[in-house]
Every structure is written in structure tokens, then in C-alpha cells.
N, C-alpha and C positions, 0 to 999 in steps of 0.2 A: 504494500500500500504506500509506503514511504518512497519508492522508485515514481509512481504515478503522480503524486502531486511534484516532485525533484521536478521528471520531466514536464508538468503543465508549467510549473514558474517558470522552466528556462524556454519553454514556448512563447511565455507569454512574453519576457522578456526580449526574446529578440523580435519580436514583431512588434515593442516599442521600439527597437537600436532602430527596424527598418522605417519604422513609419517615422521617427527622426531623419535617417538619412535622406527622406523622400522629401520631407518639408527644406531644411539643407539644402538640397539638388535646386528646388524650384524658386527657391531665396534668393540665389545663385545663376539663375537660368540667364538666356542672352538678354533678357531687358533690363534687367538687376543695376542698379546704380554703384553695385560694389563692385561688378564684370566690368561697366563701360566707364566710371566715375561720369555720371553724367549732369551738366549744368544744366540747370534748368531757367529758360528766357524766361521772365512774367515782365512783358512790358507790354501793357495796351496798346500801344503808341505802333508797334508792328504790325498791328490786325489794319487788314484791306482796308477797310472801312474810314480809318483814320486818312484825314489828311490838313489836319491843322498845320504843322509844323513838319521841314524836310531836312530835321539837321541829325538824324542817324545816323551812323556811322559805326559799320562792324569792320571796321579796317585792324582795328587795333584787339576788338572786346574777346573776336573767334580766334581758332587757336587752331592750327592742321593736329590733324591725329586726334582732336577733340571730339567727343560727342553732347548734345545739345536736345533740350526735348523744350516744347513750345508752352506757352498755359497763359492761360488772360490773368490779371492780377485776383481776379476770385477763384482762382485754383481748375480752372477747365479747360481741358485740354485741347492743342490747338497743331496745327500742323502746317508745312508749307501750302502755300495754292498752288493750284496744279496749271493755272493758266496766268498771263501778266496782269496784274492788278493794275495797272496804269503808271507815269510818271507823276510824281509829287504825291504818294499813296504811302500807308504804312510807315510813317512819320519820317521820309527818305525820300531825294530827290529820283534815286534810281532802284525801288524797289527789285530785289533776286524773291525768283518764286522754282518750281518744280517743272520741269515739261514733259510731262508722260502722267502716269496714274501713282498711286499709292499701292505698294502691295498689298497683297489680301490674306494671307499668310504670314502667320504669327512666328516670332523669332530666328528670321531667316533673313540675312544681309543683302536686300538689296542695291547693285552699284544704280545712277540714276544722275542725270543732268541737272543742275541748277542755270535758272539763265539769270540774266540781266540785258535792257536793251539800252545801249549807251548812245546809240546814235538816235537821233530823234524820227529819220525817216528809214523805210528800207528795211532792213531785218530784226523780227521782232526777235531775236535772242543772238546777240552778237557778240555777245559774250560768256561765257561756259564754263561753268563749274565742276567737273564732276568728283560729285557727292556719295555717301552711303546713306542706307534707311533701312530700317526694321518696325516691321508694325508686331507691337504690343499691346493686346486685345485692343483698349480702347484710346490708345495714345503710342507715337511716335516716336522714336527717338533717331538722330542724324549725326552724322559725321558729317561734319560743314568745312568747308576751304575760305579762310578771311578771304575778303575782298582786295583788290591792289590798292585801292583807293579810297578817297571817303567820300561819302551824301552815297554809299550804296549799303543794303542793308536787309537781312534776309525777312521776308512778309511772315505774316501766321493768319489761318485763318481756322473759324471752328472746326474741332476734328470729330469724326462719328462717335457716338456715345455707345456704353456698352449693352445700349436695350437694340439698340440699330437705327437709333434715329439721330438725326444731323439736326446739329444747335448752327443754327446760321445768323448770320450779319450780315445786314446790306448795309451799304452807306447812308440810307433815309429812315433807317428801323431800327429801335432796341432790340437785342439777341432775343433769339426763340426758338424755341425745340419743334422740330418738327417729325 
């Protein structure tokens, strides 16, 4: 009888070790802020929407090798746009946005263009970043390239919430879930 309960403790026991190591593992997974040290932007001032003021400037703030995840200053989550927000947008005279899609697959690196369009006529991305990205259930996270110069500066706009609905901002509306 004394062998039977030995063996149930040491059952029971490592199937707490494993379900530690599994929490561990996922702590740890590719979106993990302890894997990428990742900073997090909260600055209003980046979302489409804005265009009060165009004195942005990530020449200095980004860092190569860096990763960078996006948020409004109330804590929600935000991500690049995928098409050009415009000149004088995103509190920066030459808004960097995404050109392609976002992936859809969670914790897998994808490589991916960032543009900026420098020249005022002619090609709307003439200048080119390339960038990484990982989508993290319901948030972003990027590997970003400073810019050469300043008044350029990378956008954010709402990113998909984790029920599957898009918090969006126009430039004439308060944010809203849709």
C-alpha cells in the first residue's frame, strides 16, 4: 500500500514540474518581452488620425536590431498601416507605414517593407525599409530600421482586438470598436 500512494505523489509531482515547464515555455515564447526586450511606443501623436503637429522624429529614438510594439496612451494596441497615411499625418512630416498585409499567424517572423514617400510627386514609396513583424494574438510586435533623417517617423494605427473586431480611427471620429 505504501508503494501506491510513493508512486501517486511522484505522479503527481511531476505533472506539477511539467505543467511549470509549460507555463515557462509560453512566458518565454516568441512574443515575450524577455525573448525580444521589446519597447513599447505609446505616443498618440503616431496614430493616422493625428495631424496637429509634424515634428516627429524617429531618426534618433529607433535602434537596428530593436524590437518595438505600438499602443495608444490608454494601453491599446496598435500597429503599422498597411497603406500611406498621407504627408503631415501621425505627428510627422513624412509618415513610414507597412506595404503588404499583416500576418495572420501567431509567433512566426515575418520579413516585410516599411515605406516612406519622400518625394512629393511620383512614387508613393521611395523609400524602403525592410523590416520584421510577428503577430501576437492581439498585438504586434517589429523590428524597425531608424530612419536616415528626421520629420520621418513610423505611423500606428488601431490593431484587431482579440474578440476579432477592429477598434478604428478616422481622422473626423473618436475611436470605436467595431
Amino acid at each position: 500500500m505504501a508503494c501506491c500512494a510513493t508512486m501517486a505523489t511522484l505522479r503527481s509531482l511531476l505533472i506539477l514540474v511539467f505543467l511549470h515547464q509549460v507555463g515557462k515555455s509560453n512566458a518565454n515564447g516568441p512574443c515575450s518581452s524577455k525573448k525580444y526586450n521589446i519597447t513599447t511606443l505609446k505616443n498618440d501623436r503616431r496614430n493616422i488620425a493625428y495631424n496637429k503637429t509634424t515634428n516627429l522624429c524617429d531618426r534618433n529614438l529607433i535602434k537596428n536590431g530593436a524590437w518595438y510594439k505600438f499602443e495608444s496612451t490608454a494601453g491599446n494596441p496598435q500597429m503599422l498601416p498597411e497603406k500611406n497615411p498621407g504627408t503631415g499625418r501621425c505627428g510627422t512630416y513624412i509618415p513610414i507605414w507597412m506595404n503588404g498585409k499583416h500576418p495572420t499567424v501567431d509567433g512566426v517572423v515575418t520579413n516585410v517593407t516599411a515605406c516612406a514617400q519622400l518625394l512629393s510627386v511620383g512614387s508613393t514609396c521611395d523609400t524602403e525599409y525592410n523590416i520584421k513583424v510577428i503577430k501576437c494574438k492581439s498585438f504586434f510586435i517589429y523590428e524597425l530600421k531608424p530612419p536616415s533623417q528626421c520629420y520621418l517617423a513610423y505611423c500606428a494605427t488601431a490593431a484587431t482586438t482579440p474578440g476579432g473586431g477592429r477598434t478604428t480611427l478616422s481622422p473626423a471620429t473618436p475611436p470605436t470598436t467595431t
